[in-house]
N, CA, C and O of each residue as an XYZ file, in Angstrom:
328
protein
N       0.836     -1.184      0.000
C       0.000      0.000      0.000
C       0.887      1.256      0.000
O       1.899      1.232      0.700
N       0.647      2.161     -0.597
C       1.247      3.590     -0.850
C       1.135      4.607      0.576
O       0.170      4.951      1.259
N       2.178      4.813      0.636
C       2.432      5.682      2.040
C       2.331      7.346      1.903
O       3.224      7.900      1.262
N       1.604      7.897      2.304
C       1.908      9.671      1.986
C       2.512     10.230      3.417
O       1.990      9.942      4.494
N       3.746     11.114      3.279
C       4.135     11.403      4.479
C       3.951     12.632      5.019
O       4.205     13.311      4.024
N       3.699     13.397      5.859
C       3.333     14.385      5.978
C       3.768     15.095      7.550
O       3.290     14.916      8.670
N       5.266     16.255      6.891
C       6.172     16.424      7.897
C       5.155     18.176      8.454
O       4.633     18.911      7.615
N       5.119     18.478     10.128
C       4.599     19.344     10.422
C       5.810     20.628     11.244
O       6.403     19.951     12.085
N       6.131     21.485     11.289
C       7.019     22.120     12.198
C       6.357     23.528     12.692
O       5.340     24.061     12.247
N       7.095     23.916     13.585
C       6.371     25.195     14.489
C       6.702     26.011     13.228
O       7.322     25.667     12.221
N       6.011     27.415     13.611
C       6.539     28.274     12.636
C       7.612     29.135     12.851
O       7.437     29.323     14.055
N       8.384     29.656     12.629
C       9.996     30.440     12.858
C       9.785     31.432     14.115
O      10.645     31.413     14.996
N       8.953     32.080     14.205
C       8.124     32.588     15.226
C       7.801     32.325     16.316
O       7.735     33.190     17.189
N       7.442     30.696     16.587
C       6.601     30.240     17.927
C       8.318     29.253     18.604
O       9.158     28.468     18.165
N       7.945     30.100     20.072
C       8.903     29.189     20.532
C       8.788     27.540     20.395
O       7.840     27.107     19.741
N       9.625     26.703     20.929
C       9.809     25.130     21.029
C      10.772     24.872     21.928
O      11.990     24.870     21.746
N      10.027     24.606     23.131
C      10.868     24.112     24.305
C      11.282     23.148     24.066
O      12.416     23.044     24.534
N      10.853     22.016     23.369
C      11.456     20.402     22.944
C      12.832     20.736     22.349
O      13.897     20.244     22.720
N      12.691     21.479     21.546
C      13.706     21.788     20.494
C      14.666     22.326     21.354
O      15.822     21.986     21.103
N      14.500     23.050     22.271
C      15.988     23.680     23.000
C      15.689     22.817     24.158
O      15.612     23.592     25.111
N      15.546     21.986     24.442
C      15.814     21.140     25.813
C      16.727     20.008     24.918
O      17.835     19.715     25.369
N      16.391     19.546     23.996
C      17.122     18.993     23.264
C      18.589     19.225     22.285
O      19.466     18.429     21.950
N      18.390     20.708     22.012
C      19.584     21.241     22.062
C      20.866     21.538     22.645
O      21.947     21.548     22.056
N      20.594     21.830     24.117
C      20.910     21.480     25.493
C      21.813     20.803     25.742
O      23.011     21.046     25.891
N      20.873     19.366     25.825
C      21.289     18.239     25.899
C      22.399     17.579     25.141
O      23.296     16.829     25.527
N      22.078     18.095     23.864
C      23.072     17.783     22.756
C      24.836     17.868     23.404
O      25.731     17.022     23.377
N      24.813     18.780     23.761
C      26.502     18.715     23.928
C      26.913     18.191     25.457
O      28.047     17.897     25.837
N      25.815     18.159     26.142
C      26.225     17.432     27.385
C      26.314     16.194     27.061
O      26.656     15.617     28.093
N      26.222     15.570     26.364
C      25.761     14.018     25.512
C      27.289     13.760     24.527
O      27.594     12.721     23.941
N      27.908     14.775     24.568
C      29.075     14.558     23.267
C      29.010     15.068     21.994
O      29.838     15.227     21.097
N      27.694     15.314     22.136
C      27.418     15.516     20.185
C      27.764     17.375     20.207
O      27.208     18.138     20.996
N      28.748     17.793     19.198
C      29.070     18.886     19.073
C      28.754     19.737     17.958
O      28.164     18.938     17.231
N      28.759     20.807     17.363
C      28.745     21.141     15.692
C      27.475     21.565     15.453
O      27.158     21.947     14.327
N      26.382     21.544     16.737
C      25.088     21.621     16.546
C      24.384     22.484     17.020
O      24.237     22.451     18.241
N      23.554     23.781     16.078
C      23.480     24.971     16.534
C      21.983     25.379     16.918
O      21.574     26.266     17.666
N      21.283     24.398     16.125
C      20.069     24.679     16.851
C      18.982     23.333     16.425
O      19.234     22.448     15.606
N      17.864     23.470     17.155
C      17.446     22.370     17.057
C      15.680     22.564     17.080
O      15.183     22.603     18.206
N      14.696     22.690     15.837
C      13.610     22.580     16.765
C      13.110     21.017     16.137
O      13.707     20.291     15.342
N      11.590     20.786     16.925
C      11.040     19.655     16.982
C       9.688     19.824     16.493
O       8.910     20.646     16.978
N       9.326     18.829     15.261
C       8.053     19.108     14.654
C       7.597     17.726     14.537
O       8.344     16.771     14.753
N       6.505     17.628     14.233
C       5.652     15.924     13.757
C       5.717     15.473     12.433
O       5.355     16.156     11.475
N       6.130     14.437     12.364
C       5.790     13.582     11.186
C       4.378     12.360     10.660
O       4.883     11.331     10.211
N       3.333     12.337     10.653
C       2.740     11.799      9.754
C       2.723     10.843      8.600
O       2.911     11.074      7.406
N       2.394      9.449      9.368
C       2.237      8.944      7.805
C       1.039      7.953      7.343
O       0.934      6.865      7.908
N       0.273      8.270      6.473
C      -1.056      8.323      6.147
C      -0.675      6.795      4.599
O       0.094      6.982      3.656
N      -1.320      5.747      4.796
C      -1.167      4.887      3.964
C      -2.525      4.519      3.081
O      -3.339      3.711      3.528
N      -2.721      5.199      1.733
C      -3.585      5.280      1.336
C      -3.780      3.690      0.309
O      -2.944      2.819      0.068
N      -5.093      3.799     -0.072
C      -5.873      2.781     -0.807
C      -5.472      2.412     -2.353
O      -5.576      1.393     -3.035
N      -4.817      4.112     -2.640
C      -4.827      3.769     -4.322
C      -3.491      4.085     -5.009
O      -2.442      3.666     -4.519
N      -3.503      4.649     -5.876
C      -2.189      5.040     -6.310
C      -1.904      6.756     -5.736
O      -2.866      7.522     -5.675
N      -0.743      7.142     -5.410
C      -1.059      8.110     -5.270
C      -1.041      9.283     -6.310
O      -0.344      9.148     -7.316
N      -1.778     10.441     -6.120
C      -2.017     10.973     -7.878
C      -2.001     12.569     -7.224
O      -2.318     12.620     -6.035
N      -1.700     13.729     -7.817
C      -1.558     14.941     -7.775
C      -3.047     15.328     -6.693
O      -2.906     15.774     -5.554
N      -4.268     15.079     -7.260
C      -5.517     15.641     -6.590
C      -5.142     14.467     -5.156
O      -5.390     14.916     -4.036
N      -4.731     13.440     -5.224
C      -4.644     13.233     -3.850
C      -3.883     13.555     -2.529
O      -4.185     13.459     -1.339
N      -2.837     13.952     -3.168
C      -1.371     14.774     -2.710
C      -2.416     16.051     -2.069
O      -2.747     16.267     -0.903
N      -2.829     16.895     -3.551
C      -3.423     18.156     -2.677
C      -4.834     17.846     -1.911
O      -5.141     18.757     -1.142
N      -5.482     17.083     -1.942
C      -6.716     16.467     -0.885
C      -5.168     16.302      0.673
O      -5.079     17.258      1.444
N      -4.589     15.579      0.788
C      -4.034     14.961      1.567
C      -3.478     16.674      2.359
O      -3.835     17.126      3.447
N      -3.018     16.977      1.865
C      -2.262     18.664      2.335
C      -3.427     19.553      2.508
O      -2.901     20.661      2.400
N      -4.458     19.717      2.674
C      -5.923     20.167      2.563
C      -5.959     19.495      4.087
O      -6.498     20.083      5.025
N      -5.509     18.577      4.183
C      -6.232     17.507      5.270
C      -5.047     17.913      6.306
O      -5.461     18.004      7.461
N      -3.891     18.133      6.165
C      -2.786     18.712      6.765
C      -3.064     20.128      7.449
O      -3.107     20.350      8.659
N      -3.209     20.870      6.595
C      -3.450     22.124      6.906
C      -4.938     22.164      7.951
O      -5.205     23.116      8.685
N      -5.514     21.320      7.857
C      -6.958     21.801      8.572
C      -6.672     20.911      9.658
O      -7.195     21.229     10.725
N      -5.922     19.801      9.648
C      -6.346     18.618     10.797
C      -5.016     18.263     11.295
O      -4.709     17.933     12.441
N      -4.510     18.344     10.588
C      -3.007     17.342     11.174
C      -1.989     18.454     11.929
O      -0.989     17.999     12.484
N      -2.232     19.906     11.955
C      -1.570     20.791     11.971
C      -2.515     22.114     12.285
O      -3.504     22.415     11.618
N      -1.994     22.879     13.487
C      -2.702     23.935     14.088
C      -1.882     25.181     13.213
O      -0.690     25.359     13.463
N      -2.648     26.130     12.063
C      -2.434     26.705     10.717
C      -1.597     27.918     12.425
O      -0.393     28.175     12.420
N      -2.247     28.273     13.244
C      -1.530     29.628     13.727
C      -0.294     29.674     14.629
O       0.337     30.567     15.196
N      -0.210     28.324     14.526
C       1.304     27.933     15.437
C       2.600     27.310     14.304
O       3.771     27.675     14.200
N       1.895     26.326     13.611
C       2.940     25.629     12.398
C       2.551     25.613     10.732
O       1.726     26.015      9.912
N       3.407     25.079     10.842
C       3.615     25.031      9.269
C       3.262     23.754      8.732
O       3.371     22.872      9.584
N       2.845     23.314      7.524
C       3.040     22.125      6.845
C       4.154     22.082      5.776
O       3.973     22.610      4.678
N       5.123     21.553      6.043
C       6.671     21.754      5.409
C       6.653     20.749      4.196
O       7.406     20.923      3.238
N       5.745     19.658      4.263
C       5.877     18.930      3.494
C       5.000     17.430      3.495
O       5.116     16.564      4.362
N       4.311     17.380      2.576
C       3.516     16.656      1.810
C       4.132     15.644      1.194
O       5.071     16.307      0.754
N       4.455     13.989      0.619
C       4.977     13.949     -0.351
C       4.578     11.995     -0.249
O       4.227     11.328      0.724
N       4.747     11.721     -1.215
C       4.534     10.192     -1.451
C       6.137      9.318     -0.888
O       7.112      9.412     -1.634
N       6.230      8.707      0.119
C       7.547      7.961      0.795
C       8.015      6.967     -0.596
O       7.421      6.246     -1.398
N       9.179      7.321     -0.396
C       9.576      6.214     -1.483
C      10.099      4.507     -0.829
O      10.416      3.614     -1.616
């Protein structure tokens, strides 16, 4: 079955405590080189048919209204998993 993935992130604007608690952490942990960090959702929606352009934009329609709060984030990306 065909997978559509559908990545969500805050918008540049809204803080993300995940993202800097995890940033944080990062170099107390060893890991160095790393300047910032935020944290968004991923989505993945396994549809019935093939996937086809009107379903892509049905699916991002469905992103924007449901999967994702429009005044805090973004929908970064839509796309069929390979």
């Amino acid at each position: 079955m065909p997978r559509i993935v559908v990545e969500v992130m805050p918008k540049p604007e809204i803080l993300d405590p995940q993202g800097k608690a995890v940033n944080g952490a990062l170099p107390r942990l060893g890991f160095t080189g790393i300047s910032q960090v935020r944290q968004g959702k991923r989505f993945e929606l396994t549809v019935d048919g093939p996937v086809t352009e009107d379903l892509l934009a049905e699916v991002r329609r469905a992103a924007e209204t449901v999967l994702s709060n429009p005044v805090i984030e973004d929908v970064v990306r839509v796309a069929e998993e390979a």
